[in-house]
C-alpha positions as CSV (number, residue, x, y, z in Angstrom):
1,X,161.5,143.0,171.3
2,X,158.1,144.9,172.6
3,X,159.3,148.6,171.2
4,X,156.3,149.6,169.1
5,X,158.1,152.1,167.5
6,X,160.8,150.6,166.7
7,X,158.6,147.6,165.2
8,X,156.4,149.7,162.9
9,X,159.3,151.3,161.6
10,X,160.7,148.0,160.9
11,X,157.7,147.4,158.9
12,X,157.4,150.1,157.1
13,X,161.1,149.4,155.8
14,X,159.4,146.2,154.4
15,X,156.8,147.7,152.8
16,X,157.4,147.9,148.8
17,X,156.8,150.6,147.0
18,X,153.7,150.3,144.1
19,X,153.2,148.7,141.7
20,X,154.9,145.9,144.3
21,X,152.8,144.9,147.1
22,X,153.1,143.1,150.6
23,X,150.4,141.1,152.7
24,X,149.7,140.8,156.7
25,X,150.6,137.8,156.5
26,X,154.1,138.1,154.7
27,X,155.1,140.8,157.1
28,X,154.0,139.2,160.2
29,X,156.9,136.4,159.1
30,X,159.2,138.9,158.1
31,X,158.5,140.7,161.7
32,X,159.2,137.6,163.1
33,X,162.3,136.9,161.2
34,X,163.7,139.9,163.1
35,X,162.8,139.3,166.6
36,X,158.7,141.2,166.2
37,X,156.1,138.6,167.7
38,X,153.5,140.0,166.4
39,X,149.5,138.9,165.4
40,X,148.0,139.9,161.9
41,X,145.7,142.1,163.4
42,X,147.8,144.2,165.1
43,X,149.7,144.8,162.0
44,X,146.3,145.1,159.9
45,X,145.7,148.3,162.7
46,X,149.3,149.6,162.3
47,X,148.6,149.7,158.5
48,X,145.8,151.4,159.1
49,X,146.7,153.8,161.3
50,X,150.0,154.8,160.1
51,X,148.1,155.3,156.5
52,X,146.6,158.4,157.6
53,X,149.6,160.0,157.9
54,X,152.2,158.4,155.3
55,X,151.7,157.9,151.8
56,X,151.0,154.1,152.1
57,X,148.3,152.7,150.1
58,X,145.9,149.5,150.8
59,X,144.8,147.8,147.8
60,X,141.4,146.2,148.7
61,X,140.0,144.9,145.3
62,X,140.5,141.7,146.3
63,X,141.4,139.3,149.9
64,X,144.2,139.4,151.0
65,X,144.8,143.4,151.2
66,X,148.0,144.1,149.4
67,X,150.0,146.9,150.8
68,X,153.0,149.6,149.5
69,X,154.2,152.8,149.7
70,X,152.8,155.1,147.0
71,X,154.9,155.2,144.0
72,X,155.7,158.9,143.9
73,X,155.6,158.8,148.2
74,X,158.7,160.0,149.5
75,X,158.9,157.0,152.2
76,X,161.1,157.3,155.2
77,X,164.5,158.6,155.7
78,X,166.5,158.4,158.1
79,X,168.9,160.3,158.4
80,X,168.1,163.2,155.9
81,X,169.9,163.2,152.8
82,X,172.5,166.5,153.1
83,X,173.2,168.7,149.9
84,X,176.7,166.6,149.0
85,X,174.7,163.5,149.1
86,X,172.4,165.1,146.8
87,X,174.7,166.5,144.9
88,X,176.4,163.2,144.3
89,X,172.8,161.2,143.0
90,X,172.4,164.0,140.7
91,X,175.4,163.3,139.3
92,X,174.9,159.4,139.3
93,X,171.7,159.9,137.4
94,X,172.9,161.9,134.9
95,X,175.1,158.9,134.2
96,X,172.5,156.0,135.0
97,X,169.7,157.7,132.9
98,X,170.9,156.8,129.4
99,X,172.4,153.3,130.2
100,X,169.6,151.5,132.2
101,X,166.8,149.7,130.6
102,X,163.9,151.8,131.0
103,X,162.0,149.8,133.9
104,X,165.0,149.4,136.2
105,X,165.1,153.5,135.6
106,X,161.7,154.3,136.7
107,X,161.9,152.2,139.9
108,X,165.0,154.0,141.1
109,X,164.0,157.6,140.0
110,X,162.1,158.6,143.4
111,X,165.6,158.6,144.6
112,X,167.1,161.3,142.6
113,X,163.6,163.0,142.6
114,X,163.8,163.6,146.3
115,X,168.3,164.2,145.7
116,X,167.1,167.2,143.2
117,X,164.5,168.3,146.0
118,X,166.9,168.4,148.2
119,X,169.1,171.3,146.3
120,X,166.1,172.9,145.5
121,X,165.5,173.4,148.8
122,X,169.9,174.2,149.8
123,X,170.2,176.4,146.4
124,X,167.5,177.1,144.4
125,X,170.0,178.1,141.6
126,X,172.7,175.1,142.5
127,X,170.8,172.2,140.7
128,X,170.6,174.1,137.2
129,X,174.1,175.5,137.4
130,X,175.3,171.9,138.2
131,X,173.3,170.6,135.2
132,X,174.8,173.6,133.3
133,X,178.6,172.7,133.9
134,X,178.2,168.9,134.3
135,X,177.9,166.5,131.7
136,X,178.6,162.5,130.4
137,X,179.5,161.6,127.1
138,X,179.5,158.0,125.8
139,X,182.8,156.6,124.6
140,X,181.4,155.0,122.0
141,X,178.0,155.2,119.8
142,X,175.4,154.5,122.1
143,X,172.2,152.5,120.9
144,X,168.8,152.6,121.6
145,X,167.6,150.4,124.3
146,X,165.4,147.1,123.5
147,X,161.8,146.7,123.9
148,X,161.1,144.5,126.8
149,X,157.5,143.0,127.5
150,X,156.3,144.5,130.6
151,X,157.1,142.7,133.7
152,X,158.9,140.0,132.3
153,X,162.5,142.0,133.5
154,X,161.1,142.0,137.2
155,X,160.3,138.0,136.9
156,X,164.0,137.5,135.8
157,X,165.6,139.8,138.8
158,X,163.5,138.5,141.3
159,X,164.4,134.2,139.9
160,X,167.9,135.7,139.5
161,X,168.4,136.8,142.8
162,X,166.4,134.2,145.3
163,X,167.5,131.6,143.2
164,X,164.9,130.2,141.9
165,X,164.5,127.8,138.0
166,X,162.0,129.5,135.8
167,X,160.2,128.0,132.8
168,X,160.2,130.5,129.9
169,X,159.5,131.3,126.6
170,X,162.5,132.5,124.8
171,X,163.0,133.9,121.1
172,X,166.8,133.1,119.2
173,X,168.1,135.7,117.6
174,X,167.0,135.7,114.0
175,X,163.8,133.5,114.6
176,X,160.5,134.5,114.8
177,X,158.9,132.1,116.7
178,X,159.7,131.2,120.7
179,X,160.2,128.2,122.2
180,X,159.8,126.7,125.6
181,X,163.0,126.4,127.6
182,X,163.5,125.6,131.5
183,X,166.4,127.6,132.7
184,X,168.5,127.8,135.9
185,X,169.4,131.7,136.4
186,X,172.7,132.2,138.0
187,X,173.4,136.0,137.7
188,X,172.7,138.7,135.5
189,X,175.3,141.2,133.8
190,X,174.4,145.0,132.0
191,X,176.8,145.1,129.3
192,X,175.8,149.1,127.0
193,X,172.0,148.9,126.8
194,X,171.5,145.4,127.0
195,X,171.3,143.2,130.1
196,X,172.0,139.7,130.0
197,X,170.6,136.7,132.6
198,X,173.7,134.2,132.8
199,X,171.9,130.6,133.7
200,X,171.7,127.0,133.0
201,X,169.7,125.3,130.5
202,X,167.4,121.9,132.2
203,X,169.5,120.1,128.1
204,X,173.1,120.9,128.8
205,X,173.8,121.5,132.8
206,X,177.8,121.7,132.3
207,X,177.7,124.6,130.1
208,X,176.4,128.4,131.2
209,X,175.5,130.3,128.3
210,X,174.1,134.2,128.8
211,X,170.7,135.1,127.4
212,X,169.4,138.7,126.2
213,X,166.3,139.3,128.4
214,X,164.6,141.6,125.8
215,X,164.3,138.0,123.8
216,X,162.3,136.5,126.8
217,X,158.4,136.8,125.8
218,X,156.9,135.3,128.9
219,X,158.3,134.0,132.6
220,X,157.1,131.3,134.9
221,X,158.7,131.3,138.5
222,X,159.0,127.7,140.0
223,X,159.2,126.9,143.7
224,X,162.8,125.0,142.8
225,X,165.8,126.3,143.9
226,X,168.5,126.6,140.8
227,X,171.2,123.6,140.8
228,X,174.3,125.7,140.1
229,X,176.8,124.1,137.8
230,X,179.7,123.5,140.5
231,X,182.8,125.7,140.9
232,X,180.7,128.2,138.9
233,X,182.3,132.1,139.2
234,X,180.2,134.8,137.6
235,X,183.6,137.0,136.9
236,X,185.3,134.5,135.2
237,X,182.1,133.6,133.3
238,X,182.1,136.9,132.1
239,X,186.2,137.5,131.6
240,X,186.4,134.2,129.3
241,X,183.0,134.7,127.0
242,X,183.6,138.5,127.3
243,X,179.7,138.7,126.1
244,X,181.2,139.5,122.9
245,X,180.6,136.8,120.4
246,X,184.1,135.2,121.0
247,X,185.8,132.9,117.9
248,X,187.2,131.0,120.8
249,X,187.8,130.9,124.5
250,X,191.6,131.2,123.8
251,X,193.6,134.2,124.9
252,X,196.6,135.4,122.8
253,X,199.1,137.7,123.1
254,X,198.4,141.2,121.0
255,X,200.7,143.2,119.7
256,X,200.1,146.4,117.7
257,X,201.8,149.6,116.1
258,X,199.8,152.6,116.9
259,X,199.5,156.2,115.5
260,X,200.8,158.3,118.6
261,X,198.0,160.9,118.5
262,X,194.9,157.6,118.4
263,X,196.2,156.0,120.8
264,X,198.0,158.1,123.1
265,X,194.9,157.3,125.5
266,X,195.8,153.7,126.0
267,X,199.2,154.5,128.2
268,X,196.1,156.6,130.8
269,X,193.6,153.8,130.3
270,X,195.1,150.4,129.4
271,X,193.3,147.2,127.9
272,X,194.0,145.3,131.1
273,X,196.6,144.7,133.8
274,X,198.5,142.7,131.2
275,X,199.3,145.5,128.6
276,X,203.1,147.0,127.9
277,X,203.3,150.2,125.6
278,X,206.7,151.1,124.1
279,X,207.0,154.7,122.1
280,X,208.9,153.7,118.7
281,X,211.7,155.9,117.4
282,X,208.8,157.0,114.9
283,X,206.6,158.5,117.3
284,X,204.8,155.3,117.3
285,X,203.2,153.5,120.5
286,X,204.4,149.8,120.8
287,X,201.5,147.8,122.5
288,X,201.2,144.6,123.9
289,X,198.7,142.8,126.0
290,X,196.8,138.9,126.6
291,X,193.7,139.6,125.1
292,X,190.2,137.6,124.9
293,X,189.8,136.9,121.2
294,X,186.6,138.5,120.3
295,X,184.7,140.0,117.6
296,X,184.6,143.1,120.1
297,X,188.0,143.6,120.3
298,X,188.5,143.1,116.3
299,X,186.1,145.7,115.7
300,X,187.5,148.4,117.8
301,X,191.0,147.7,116.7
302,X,189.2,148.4,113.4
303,X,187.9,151.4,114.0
304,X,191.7,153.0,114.0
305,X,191.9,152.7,110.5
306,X,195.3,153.0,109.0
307,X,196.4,154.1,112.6
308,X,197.2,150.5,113.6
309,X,199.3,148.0,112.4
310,X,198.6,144.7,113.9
311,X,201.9,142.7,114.2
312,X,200.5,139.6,116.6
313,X,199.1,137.2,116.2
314,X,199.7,136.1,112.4
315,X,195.9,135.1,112.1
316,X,194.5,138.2,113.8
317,X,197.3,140.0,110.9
318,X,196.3,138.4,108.2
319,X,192.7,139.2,109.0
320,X,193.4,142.9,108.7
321,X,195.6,141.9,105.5
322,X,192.3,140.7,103.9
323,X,190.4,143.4,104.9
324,X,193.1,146.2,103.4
325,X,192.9,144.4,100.2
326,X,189.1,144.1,100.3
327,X,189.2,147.9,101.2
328,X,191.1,148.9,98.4
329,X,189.4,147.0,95.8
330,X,186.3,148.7,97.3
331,X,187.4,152.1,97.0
332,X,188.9,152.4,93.4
């Protein structure tokens, strides 16, 4: 493949954008990876020349030269990005903004910087009458997100996804100290405003467990590849532990009495492919569904009040038993 053209564009496609940087030396591989044979110095004169005229930036404080696209750079892009395009990353941002951690926000932004530039440019009235007559509301209360130690989020994305065993420091919940752990990473999950890594730990390698990253203090990436535990499946990983502090991995079979008007939602926007709803000769909704049994689940149940009547199972009813007594002793 002798195309010029077609190889610096290739290159500048593997060209990170700042604070991330790229070498010569890594992109003469990558090059080659895709069919470019290609020496370091005629990519070192590419750089160099195609700087002048695109945002790129060399950093030369130290050997070798690191290279990326300027943070707030625009890039390439090819084909343009038309006003529906636009119109649809405006909308995803609006939606992304409030439920991504902070970092993973500010890398994608350029992107609906240039999607808002883009209806500037089609309307210049369309992008503030679409933010006057579009917006997201949470479902439920929606916390702040966790302080994360700078960096340490990138480390655990990049072991996540090329596979790679880290050694880190990691704080338990309720401690105040951190201690050293080596851990396989096997995925990562965003569950509200808290991502989770899913891994291994080098003490127990039968059983995944899920890890808050905002608890990691420092990361260490090691040249070993993960040893993934076998017949592993992320989804179901996620489906039985439900990252919500389960009592067990058993599932049961809920049933429930509803108030018509609290729950009428649930016949649009079901639990799961499992549930049944019935309407009662008093107006009442009938439900029933296999559920996951988790402190999750208990607490939104609880947060219909007198407008449920849990029927199955006898343990999750006599819970809510307990708690009406409690309740009422409470409120005298």
């Amino acid at each position: 493949m002798g195309n010029p053209t077609l190889r610096q564009i290739t290159m500048l496609e593997l060209i990170p954008r700042a604070p991330q940087k790229t070498y010569a030396k890594e992109l003469k591989d990558k090059l080659s990876n895709r069919g470019y044979e290609i020496d370091e110095r005629t990519i070192q004169r590419d750089l160099v020349a195609l700087e002048r005229t695109l945002p790129l930036r060399c950093d030369d404080r130290d050997k070798p030269y690191g290279w990326s696209w300027a943070e707030k750079g625009i890039g390439i892009q090819a084909p343009a990005m038309d006003p529906i395009e636009a119109l649809t990353l405006s909308l995803a941002e609006q939606y992304l903004e409030p439920l991504m951690p902070t970092a993973n926000y500010k890398r994608v932004r350029i992107f609906f910087d240039r999607a808002n530039a883009v209806l500037k440019e089609s309307s210049p009235k369309l992008i503030n009458r679409w933010r006057d007559r579009v917006r997201v509301l949470p479902e439920m209360i929606r916390f702040k997100k966790p302080k994360l130690i700078e960096g340490i989020e990138d480390q655990l994305y990049r072991a996540a996804f090329e596979g790679l065993q880290i050694k880190a420091l990691y704080r338990k919940r309720g401690e105040t100290q951190s201690a050293l752990r080596h851990i396989h990473p096997l995925g990562l999950v965003m569950k509200g405003s808290i991502n989770y890594l899913i891994c291994m730990m080098d003490e127990d390698a039968e059983h995944p467990r899920y890890m808050p990253i905002h608890r990691f203090e420092q990361v260490t990436i090691l040249d070993e590849k993960v040893k993934e535990p076998k017949n592993f499946n992320l989804d179901e990983f996620v489906h039985t532990n439900n990252l919500s502090f389960e009592f067990s991995k058993d599932l049961y079979t809920f049933k429930a009495l509803f108030d018509y008007t609290a729950a009428a939602h649930l016949v649009e926007t079901p639990l799961n492919s499992t549930q049944a709803v019935k309407r009662q000769t008093d107006g009442r909704l009938l439900v029933t569904a296999r559920m996951t049994d988790t402190l999750q689940f208990e607490q939104w149940l609880k947060s219909f009040g007198s407008d449920v009547e849990v029927l199955a199972p006898k343990k999750l009813r006599n819970k809510f038993k307990q708690l009406a007594k409690e309740l009422s002793n409470q409120y005298k």
